[in-house]
LOZARO-576063 format. One record per residue: residue number from 1; x, y, z of N, C-alpha, C, O in turn. Coordinates in nm, 4 decimals, padded with zeros to 6 digits. Example, Ala and Ser with C-alpha at 12.3 -4.5 7.8 and 13.67 -1.06 7.14 Angstrom:
BEGIN
> pos,neast,nnorth,nup,caeast,canorth,caup,ceast,cnorth,cup,oeast,onorth,oup
> 1,01.3190,-00.5690,00.7800,01.2300,-00.4500,00.7800,01.3200,-00.3300,00.7800,01.4236,-00.3319,00.8465
> 2,01.2850,-00.2250,00.7080,01.3670,-00.1060,00.7140,01.2900,00.0030,00.7870,01.3409,00.1138,00.8039
//
This chain:
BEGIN
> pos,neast,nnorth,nup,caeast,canorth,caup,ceast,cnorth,cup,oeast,onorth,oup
> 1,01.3518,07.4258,-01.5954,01.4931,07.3992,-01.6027,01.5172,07.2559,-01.6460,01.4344,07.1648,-01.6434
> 2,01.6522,07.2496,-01.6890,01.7153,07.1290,-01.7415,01.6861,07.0286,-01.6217,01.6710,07.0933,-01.5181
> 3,01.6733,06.8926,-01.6020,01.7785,06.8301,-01.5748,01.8929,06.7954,-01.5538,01.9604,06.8162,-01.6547
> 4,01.9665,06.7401,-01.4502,02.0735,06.7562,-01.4850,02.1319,06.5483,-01.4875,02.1143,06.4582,-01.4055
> 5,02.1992,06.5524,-01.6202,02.1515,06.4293,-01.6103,02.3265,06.2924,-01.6021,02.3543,06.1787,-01.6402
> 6,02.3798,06.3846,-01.5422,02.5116,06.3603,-01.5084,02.5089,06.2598,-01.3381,02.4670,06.2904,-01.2265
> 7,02.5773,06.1311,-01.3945,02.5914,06.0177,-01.2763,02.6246,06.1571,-01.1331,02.6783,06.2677,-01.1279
> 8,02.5611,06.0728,-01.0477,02.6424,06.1639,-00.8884,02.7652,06.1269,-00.8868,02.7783,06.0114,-00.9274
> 9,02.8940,06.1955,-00.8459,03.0320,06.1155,-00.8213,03.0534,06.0906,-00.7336,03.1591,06.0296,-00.7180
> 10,02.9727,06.1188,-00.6212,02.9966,06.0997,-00.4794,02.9500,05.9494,-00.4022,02.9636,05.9029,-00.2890
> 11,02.8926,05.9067,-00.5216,02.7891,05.7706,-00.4521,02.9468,05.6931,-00.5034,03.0064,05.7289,-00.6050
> 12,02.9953,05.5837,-00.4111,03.1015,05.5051,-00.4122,03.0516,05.3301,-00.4832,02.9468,05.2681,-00.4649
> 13,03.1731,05.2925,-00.5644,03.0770,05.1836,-00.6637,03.0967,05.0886,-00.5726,03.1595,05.1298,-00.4750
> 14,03.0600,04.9545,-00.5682,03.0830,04.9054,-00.4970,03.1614,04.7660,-00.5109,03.1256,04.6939,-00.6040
> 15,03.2641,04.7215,-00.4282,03.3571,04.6671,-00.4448,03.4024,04.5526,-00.5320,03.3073,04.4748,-00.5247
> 16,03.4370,04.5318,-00.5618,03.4340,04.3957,-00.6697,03.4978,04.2489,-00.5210,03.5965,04.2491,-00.4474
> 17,03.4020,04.1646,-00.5344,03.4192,04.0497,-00.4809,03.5369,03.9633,-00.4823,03.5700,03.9874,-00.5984
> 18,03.6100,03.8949,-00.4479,03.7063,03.7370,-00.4670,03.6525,03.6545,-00.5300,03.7049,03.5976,-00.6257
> 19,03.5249,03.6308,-00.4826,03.4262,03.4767,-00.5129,03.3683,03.5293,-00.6430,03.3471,03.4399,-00.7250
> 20,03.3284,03.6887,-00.6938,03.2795,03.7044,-00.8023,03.3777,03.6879,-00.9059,03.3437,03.6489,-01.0176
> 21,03.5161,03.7190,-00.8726,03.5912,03.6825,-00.9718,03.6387,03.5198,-00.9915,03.7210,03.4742,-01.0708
> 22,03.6030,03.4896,-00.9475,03.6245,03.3309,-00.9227,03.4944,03.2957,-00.9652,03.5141,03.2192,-01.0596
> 23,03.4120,03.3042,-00.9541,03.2879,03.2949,-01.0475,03.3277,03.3160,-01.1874,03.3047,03.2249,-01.2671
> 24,03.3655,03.3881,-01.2144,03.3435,03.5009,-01.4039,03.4736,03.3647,-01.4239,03.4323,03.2677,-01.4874
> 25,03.5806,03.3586,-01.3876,03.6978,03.2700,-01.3818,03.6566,03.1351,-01.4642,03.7052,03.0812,-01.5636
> 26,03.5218,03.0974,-01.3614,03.5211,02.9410,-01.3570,03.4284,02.9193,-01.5126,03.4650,02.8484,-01.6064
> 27,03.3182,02.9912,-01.5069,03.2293,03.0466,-01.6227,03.3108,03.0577,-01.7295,03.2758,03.0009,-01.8329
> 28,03.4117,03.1185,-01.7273,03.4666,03.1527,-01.8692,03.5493,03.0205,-01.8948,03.5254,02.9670,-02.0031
> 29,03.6248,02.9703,-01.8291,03.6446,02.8415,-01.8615,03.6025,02.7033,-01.9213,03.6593,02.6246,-01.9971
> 30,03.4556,02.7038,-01.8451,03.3755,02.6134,-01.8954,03.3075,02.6754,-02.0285,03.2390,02.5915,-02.0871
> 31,03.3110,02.8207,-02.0985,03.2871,02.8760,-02.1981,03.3779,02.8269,-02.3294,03.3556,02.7954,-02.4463
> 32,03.5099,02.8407,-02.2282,03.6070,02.7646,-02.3605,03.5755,02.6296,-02.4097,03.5581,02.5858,-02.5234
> 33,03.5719,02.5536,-02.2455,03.5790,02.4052,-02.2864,03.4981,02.3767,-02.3898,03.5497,02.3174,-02.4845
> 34,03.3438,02.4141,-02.3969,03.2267,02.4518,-02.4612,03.2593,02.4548,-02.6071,03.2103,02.3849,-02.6958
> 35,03.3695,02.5672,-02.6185,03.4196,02.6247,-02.7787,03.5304,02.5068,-02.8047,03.5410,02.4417,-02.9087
> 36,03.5800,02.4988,-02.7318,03.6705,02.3550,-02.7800,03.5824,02.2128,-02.8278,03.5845,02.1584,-02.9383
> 37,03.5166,02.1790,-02.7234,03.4275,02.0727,-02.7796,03.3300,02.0755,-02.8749,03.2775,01.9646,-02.8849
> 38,03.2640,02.1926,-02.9816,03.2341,02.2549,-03.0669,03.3007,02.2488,-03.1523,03.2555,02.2009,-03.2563
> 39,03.4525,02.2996,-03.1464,03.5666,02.2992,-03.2607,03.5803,02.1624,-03.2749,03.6176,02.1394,-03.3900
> 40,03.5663,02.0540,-03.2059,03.6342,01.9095,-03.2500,03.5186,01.8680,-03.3180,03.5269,01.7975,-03.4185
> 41,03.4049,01.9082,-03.2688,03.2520,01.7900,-03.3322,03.2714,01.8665,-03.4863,03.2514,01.7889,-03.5798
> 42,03.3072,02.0071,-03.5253,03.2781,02.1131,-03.6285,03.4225,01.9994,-03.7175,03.4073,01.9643,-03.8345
> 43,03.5440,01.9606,-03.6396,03.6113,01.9726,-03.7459,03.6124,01.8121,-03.8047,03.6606,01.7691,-03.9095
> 44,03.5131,01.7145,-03.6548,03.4982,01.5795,-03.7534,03.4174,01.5918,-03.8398,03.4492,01.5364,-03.9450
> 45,03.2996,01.6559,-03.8388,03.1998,01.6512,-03.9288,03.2661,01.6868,-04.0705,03.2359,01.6167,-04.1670
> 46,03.3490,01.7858,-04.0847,03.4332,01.8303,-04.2016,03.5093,01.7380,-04.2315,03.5410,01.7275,-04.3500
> 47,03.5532,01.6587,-04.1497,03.6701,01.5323,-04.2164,03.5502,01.4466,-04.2630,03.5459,01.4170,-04.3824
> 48,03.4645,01.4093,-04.1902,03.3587,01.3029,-04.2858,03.3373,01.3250,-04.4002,03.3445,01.2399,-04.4889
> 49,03.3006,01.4708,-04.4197,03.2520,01.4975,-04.5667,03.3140,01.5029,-04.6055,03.2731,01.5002,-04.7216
> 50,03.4268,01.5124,-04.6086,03.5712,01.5374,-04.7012,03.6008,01.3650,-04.7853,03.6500,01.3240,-04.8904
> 51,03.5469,01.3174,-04.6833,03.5749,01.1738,-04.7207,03.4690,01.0903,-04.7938,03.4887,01.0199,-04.8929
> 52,03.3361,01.1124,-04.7190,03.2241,01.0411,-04.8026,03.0934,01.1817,-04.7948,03.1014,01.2917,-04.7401
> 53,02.9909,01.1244,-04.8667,02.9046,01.2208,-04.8285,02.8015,01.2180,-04.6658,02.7750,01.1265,-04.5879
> 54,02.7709,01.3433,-04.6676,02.7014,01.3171,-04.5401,02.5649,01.3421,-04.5431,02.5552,01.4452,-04.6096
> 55,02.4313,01.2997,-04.5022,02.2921,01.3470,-04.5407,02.2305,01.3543,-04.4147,02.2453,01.2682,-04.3279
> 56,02.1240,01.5106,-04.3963,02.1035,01.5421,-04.2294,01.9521,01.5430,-04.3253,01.9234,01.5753,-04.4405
> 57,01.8857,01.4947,-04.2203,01.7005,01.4686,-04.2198,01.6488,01.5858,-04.1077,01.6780,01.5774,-03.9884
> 58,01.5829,01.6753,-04.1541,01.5464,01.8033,-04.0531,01.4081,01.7977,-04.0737,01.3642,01.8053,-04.1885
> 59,01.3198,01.7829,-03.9591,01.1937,01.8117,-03.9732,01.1762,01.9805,-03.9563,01.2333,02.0561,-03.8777
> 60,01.0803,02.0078,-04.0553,01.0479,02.1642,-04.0420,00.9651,02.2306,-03.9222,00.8445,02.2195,-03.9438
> 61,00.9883,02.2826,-03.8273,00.9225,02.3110,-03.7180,00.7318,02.3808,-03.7487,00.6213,02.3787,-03.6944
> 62,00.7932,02.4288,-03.8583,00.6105,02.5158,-03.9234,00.5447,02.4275,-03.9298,00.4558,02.3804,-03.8589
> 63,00.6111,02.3905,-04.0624,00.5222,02.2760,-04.2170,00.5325,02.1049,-04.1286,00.4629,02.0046,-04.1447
> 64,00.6109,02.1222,-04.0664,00.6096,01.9804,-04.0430,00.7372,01.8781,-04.1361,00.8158,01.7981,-04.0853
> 65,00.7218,01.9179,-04.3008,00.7999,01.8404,-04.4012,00.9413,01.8156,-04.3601,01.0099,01.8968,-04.2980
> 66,00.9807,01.6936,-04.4008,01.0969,01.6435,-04.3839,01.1822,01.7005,-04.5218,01.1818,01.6721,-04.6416
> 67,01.2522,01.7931,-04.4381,01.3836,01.8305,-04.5320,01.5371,01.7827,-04.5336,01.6064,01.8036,-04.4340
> 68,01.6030,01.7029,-04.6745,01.7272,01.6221,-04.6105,01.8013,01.6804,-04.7166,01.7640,01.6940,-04.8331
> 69,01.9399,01.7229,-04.6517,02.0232,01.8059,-04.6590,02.1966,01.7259,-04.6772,02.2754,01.7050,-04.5850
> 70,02.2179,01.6924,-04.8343,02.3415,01.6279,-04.8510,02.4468,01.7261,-04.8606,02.4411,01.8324,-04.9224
> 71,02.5486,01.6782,-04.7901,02.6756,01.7353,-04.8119,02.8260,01.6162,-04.8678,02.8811,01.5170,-04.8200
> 72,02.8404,01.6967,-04.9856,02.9177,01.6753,-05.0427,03.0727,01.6918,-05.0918,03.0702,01.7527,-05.1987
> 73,03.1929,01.6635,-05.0575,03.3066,01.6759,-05.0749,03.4152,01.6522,-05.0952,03.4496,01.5741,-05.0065
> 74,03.5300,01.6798,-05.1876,03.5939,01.6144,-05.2297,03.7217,01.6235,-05.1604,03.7411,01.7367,-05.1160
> 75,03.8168,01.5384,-05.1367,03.9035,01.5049,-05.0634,04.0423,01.6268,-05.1121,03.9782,01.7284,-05.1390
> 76,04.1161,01.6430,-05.1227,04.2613,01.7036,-05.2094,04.3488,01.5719,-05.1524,04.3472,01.5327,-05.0357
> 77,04.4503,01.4941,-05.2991,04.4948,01.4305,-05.2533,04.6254,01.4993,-05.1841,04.6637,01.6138,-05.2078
> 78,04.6859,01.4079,-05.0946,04.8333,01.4787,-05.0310,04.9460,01.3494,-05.1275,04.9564,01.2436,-05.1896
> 79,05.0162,01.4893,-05.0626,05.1941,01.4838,-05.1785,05.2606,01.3506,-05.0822,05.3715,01.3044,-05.1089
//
Protein backbone atom coordinates (compact mmCIF):
# COMPACT_ATOMS: atom_id res chain seq x y z
CA UNK A 1 0.00 0.00 0.00
CA UNK A 2 0.48 3.69 -0.56
CA UNK A 3 1.67 5.85 1.90
CA UNK A 4 -0.14 8.22 2.96
CA UNK A 5 1.73 11.28 2.70
CA UNK A 6 -0.61 14.05 3.86
CA UNK A 7 0.62 16.49 7.07
CA UNK A 8 -1.52 15.04 10.36
CA UNK A 9 -4.13 17.94 11.12
CA UNK A 10 -4.48 17.11 14.44
CA UNK A 11 -0.86 17.87 15.66
CA UNK A 12 -1.42 21.79 16.80
CA UNK A 13 1.41 24.35 15.33
CA UNK A 14 2.87 25.97 17.73
CA UNK A 15 2.38 29.41 18.90
CA UNK A 16 4.09 32.28 17.53
CA UNK A 17 6.11 34.17 20.35
CA UNK A 18 6.10 38.29 21.37
CA UNK A 19 9.93 38.23 21.70
CA UNK A 20 10.07 36.23 18.28
CA UNK A 21 8.32 38.90 16.70
CA UNK A 22 10.32 41.45 18.19
CA UNK A 23 13.23 39.62 17.12
CA UNK A 24 12.20 39.31 13.11
CA UNK A 25 11.14 43.32 13.97
CA UNK A 26 14.54 44.31 15.17
CA UNK A 27 16.48 42.10 12.34
CA UNK A 28 14.58 43.52 9.66
CA UNK A 29 15.35 46.89 10.62
CA UNK A 30 18.87 46.66 10.98
CA UNK A 31 18.38 44.85 7.32
CA UNK A 32 17.16 48.18 6.07
CA UNK A 33 19.60 50.30 7.83
CA UNK A 34 22.18 47.89 6.04
CA UNK A 35 20.29 48.69 2.49
CA UNK A 36 20.29 52.30 3.24
CA UNK A 37 23.91 52.55 4.08
CA UNK A 38 24.68 50.54 0.81
CA UNK A 39 22.39 52.94 -1.19
CA UNK A 40 24.47 56.08 0.04
CA UNK A 41 28.18 54.41 -0.38
CA UNK A 42 26.46 52.97 -4.15
CA UNK A 43 25.24 56.50 -4.89
CA UNK A 44 28.68 58.44 -3.81
CA UNK A 45 30.70 56.23 -5.68
CA UNK A 46 28.40 57.17 -8.83
CA UNK A 47 28.70 60.90 -8.12
CA UNK A 48 32.61 60.46 -8.10
CA UNK A 49 32.66 58.95 -11.35
CA UNK A 50 30.38 61.17 -12.77
CA UNK A 51 32.81 63.74 -11.90
CA UNK A 52 36.38 62.39 -12.28
CA UNK A 53 37.53 58.98 -13.03
CA UNK A 54 37.76 56.31 -10.54
CA UNK A 55 40.50 53.26 -10.61
CA UNK A 56 39.92 49.97 -8.19
CA UNK A 57 43.29 47.65 -7.86
CA UNK A 58 41.83 43.93 -7.23
CA UNK A 59 44.14 41.26 -6.47
CA UNK A 60 42.99 37.96 -8.14
CA UNK A 61 42.25 35.41 -5.46
CA UNK A 62 43.55 32.25 -8.00
CA UNK A 63 46.39 33.89 -10.11
CA UNK A 64 47.36 36.18 -7.59
CA UNK A 65 47.66 39.20 -10.62
CA UNK A 66 46.80 42.59 -9.90
CA UNK A 67 43.80 43.60 -11.88
CA UNK A 68 42.88 47.58 -12.04
CA UNK A 69 39.63 48.47 -13.06
CA UNK A 70 38.92 52.31 -14.40
CA UNK A 71 35.73 53.81 -14.35
CA UNK A 72 34.86 56.38 -16.40
CA UNK A 73 32.13 59.15 -16.73
CA UNK A 74 30.79 61.88 -18.05
CA UNK A 75 28.95 64.45 -16.16
CA UNK A 76 25.36 65.87 -18.15
CA UNK A 77 25.58 69.46 -17.79
CA UNK A 78 22.38 71.03 -15.82
CA UNK A 79 20.05 73.81 -17.27
Amino acid sequence: MAKNNEPDLTEEKPAVDVADIERIKKQLDMLDQRLDNIDSIVTAVAERVMNQPITFNVTCANCGRNIEIALIGIEKPRK
